[in-house]
TIRO-2110 file (N, C-alpha, C; in Angstrom, 1 decimal):
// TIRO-2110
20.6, -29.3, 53.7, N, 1, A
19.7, -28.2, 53.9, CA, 1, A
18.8, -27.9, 52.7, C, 1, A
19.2, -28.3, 51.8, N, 2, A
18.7, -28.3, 50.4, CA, 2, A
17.2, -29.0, 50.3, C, 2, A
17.4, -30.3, 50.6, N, 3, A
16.8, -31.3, 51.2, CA, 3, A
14.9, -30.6, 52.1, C, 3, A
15.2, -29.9, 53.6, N, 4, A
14.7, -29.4, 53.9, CA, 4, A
13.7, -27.8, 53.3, C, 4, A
14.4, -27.5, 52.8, N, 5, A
14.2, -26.1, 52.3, CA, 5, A
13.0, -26.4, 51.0, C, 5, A
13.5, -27.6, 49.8, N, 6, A
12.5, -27.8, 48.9, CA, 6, A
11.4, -28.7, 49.6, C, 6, A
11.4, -29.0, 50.6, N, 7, A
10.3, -30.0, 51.2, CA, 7, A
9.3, -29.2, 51.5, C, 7, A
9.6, -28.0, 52.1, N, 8, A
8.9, -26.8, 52.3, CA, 8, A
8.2, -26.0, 51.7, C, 8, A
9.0, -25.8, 50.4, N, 9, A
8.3, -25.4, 49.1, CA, 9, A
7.5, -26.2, 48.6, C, 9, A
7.6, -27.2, 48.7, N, 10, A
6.6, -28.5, 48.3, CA, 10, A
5.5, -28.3, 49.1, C, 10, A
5.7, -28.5, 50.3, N, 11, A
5.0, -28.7, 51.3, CA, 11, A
3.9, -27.4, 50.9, C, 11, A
3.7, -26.0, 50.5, N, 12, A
3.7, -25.0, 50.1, CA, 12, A
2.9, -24.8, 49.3, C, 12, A
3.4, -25.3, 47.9, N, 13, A
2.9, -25.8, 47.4, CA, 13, A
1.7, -26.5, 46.9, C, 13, A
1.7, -27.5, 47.7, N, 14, A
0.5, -28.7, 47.5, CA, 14, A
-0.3, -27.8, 48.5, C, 14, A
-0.3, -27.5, 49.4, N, 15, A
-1.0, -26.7, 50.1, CA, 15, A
-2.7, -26.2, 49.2, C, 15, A
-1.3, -25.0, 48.3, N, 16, A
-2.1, -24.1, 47.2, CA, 16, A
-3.0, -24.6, 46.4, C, 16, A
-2.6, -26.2, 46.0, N, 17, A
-2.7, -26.9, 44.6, CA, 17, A
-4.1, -27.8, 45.3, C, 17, A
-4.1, -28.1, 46.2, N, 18, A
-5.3, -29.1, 47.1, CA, 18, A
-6.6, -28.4, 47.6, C, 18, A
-6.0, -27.5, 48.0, N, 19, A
-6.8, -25.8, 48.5, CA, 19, A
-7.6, -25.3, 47.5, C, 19, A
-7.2, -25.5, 46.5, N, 20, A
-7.7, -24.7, 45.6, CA, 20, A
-8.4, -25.4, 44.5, C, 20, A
-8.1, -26.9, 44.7, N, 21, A
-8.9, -27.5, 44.1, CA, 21, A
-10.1, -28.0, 44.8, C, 21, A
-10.1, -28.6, 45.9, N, 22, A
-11.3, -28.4, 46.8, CA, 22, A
-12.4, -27.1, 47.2, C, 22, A
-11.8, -25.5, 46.5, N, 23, A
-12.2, -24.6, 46.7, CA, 23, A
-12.4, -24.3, 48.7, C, 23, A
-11.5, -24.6, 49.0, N, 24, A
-11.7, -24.9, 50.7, CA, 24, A
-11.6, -24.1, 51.0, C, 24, A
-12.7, -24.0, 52.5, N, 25, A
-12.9, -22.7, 53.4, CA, 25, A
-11.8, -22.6, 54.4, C, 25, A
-10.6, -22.9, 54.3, N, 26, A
-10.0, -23.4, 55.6, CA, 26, A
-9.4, -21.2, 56.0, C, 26, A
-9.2, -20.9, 57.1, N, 27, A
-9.4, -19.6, 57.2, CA, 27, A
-7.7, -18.6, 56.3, C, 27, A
-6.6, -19.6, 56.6, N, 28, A
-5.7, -19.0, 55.7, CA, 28, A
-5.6, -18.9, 54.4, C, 28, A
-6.6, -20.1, 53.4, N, 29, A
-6.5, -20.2, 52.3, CA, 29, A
-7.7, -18.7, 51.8, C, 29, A
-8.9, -18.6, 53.0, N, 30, A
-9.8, -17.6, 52.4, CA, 30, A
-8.9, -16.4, 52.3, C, 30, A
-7.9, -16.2, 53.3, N, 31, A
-7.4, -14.8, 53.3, CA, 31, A
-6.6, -14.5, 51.9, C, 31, A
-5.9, -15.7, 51.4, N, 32, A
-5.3, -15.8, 50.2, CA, 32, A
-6.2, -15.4, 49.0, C, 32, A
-7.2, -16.3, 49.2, N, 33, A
-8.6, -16.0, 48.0, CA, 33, A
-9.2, -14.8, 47.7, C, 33, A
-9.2, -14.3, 49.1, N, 34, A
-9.9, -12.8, 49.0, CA, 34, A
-8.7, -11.8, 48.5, C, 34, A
-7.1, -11.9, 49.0, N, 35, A
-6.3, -11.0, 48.5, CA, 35, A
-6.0, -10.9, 47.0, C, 35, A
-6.5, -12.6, 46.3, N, 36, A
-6.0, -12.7, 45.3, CA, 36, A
-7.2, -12.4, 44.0, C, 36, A
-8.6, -12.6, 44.8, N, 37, A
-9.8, -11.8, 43.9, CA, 37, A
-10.0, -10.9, 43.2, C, 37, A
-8.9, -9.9, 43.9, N, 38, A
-9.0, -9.0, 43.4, CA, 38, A
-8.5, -8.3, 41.7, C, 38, A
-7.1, -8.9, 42.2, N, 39, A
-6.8, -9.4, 40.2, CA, 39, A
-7.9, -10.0, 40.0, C, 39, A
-7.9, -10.9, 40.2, N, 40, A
-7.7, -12.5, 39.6, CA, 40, A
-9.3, -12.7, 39.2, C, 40, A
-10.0, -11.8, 40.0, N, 41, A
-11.6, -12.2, 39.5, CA, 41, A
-12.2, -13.7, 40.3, C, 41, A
-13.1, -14.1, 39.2, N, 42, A
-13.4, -15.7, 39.3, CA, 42, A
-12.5, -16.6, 39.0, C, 42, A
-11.3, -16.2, 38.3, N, 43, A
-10.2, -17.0, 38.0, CA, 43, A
-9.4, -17.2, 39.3, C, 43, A
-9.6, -17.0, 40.4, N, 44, A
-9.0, -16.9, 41.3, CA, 44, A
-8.4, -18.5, 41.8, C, 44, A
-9.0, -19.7, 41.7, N, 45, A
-9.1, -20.8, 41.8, CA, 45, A
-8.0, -21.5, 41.0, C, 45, A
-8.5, -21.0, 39.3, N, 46, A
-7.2, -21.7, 39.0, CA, 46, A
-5.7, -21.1, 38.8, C, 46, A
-6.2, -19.8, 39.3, N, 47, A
-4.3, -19.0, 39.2, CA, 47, A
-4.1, -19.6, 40.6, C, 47, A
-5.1, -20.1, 41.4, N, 48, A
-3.9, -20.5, 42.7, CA, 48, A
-3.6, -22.0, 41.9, C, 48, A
-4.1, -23.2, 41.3, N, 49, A
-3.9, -24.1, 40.9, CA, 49, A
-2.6, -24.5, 40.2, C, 49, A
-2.1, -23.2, 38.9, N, 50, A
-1.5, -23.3, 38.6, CA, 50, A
-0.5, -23.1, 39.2, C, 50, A
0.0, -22.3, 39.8, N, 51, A
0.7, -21.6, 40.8, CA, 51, A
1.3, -22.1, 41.8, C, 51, A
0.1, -23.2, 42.6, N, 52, A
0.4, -24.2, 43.2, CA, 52, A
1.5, -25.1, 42.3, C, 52, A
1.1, -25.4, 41.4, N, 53, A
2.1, -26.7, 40.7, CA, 53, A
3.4, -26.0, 40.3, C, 53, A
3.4, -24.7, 39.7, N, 54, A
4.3, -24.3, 39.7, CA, 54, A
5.7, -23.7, 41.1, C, 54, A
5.1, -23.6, 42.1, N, 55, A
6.1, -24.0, 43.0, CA, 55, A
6.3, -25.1, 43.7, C, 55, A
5.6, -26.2, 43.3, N, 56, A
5.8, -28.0, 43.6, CA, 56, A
7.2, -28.2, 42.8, C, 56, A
7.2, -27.5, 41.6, N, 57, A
8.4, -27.8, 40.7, CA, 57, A
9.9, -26.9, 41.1, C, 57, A
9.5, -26.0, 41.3, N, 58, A
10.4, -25.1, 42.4, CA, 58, A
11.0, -25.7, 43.3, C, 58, A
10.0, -25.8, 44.4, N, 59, A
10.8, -26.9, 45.4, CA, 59, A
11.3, -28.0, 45.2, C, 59, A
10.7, -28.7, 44.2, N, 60, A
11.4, -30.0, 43.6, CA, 60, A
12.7, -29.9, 43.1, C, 60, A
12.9, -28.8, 42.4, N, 61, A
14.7, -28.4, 42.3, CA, 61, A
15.4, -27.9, 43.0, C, 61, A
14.4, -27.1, 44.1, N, 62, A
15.5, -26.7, 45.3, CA, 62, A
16.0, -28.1, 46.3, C, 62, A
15.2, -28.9, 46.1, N, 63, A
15.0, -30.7, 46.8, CA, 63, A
16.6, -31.0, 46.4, C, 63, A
16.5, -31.1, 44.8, N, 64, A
17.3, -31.8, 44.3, CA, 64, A
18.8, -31.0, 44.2, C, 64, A
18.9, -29.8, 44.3, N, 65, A
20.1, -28.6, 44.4, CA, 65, A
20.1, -28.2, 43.0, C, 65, A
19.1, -28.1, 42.3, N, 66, A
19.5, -27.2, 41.3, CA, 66, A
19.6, -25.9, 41.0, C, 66, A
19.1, -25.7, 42.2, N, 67, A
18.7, -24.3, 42.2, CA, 67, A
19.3, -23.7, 43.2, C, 67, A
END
Protein backbone atom coordinates (compact mmCIF):
# COMPACT_ATOMS: atom_id res chain seq x y z
CA UNK A 1 0.00 0.00 0.00
CA UNK A 2 3.03 1.91 0.69
CA UNK A 3 4.05 1.31 -2.82
CA UNK A 4 0.77 2.94 -4.21
CA UNK A 5 0.29 5.78 -1.82
CA UNK A 6 4.15 7.30 -2.66
CA UNK A 7 3.48 6.77 -6.42
CA UNK A 8 0.75 9.20 -5.90
CA UNK A 9 2.71 11.70 -4.19
CA UNK A 10 5.11 11.45 -6.84
CA UNK A 11 2.70 11.40 -9.33
CA UNK A 12 1.76 14.92 -7.51
CA UNK A 13 4.37 16.03 -7.39
CA UNK A 14 6.00 16.09 -10.81
CA UNK A 15 2.69 17.38 -11.71
CA UNK A 16 3.73 20.75 -9.68
CA UNK A 17 7.41 20.48 -10.77
CA UNK A 18 6.59 20.23 -14.85
CA UNK A 19 3.58 22.68 -14.47
CA UNK A 20 5.48 25.04 -13.27
CA UNK A 21 8.32 24.84 -15.10
CA UNK A 22 6.56 25.06 -18.40
CA UNK A 23 4.58 27.96 -16.78
CA UNK A 24 1.46 25.91 -18.17
CA UNK A 25 -2.10 27.09 -18.79
CA UNK A 26 -3.55 23.80 -18.16
CA UNK A 27 -6.95 24.92 -16.07
CA UNK A 28 -6.16 23.18 -12.63
CA UNK A 29 -2.65 24.32 -12.47
CA UNK A 30 -4.09 28.10 -13.21
CA UNK A 31 -6.46 27.73 -10.27
CA UNK A 32 -3.35 26.71 -8.13
CA UNK A 33 -1.29 29.86 -9.60
CA UNK A 34 -3.85 32.24 -8.98
CA UNK A 35 -4.56 30.83 -5.21
CA UNK A 36 -0.94 30.79 -4.78
CA UNK A 37 -0.25 34.63 -6.20
CA UNK A 38 -1.38 35.84 -3.78
CA UNK A 39 1.47 35.21 -1.20
CA UNK A 40 3.75 34.26 -3.47
CA UNK A 41 3.65 37.36 -5.88
CA UNK A 42 5.78 36.72 -9.12
CA UNK A 43 7.60 34.05 -7.19
CA UNK A 44 4.82 32.06 -7.69
CA UNK A 45 6.55 29.67 -10.26
CA UNK A 46 9.31 28.87 -8.33
CA UNK A 47 7.58 28.24 -4.88
CA UNK A 48 5.53 25.76 -6.98
CA UNK A 49 9.01 24.35 -8.34
CA UNK A 50 10.43 23.91 -5.21
CA UNK A 51 7.65 22.49 -3.61
CA UNK A 52 7.10 20.29 -6.38
CA UNK A 53 10.47 18.52 -5.76
CA UNK A 54 9.95 18.65 -2.36
CA UNK A 55 6.98 16.28 -2.29
CA UNK A 56 8.76 13.98 -5.17
CA UNK A 57 11.05 13.35 -2.10
CA UNK A 58 8.09 12.79 0.28
CA UNK A 59 6.52 10.31 -1.83
CA UNK A 60 9.78 8.81 -2.50
CA UNK A 61 9.91 7.82 1.25
CA UNK A 62 6.45 7.09 1.61
CA UNK A 63 7.42 4.58 -1.77
CA UNK A 64 10.13 3.15 0.15
CA UNK A 65 8.14 2.98 3.94
CA UNK A 66 10.00 5.32 5.67
CA UNK A 67 7.68 7.27 6.50
Amino acid sequence: MHILWGSLIIAAGLFMLVCASLKSQFIIYRLMVNRSKILWGENVYRFHQITGAVVIVFGALVALGCM
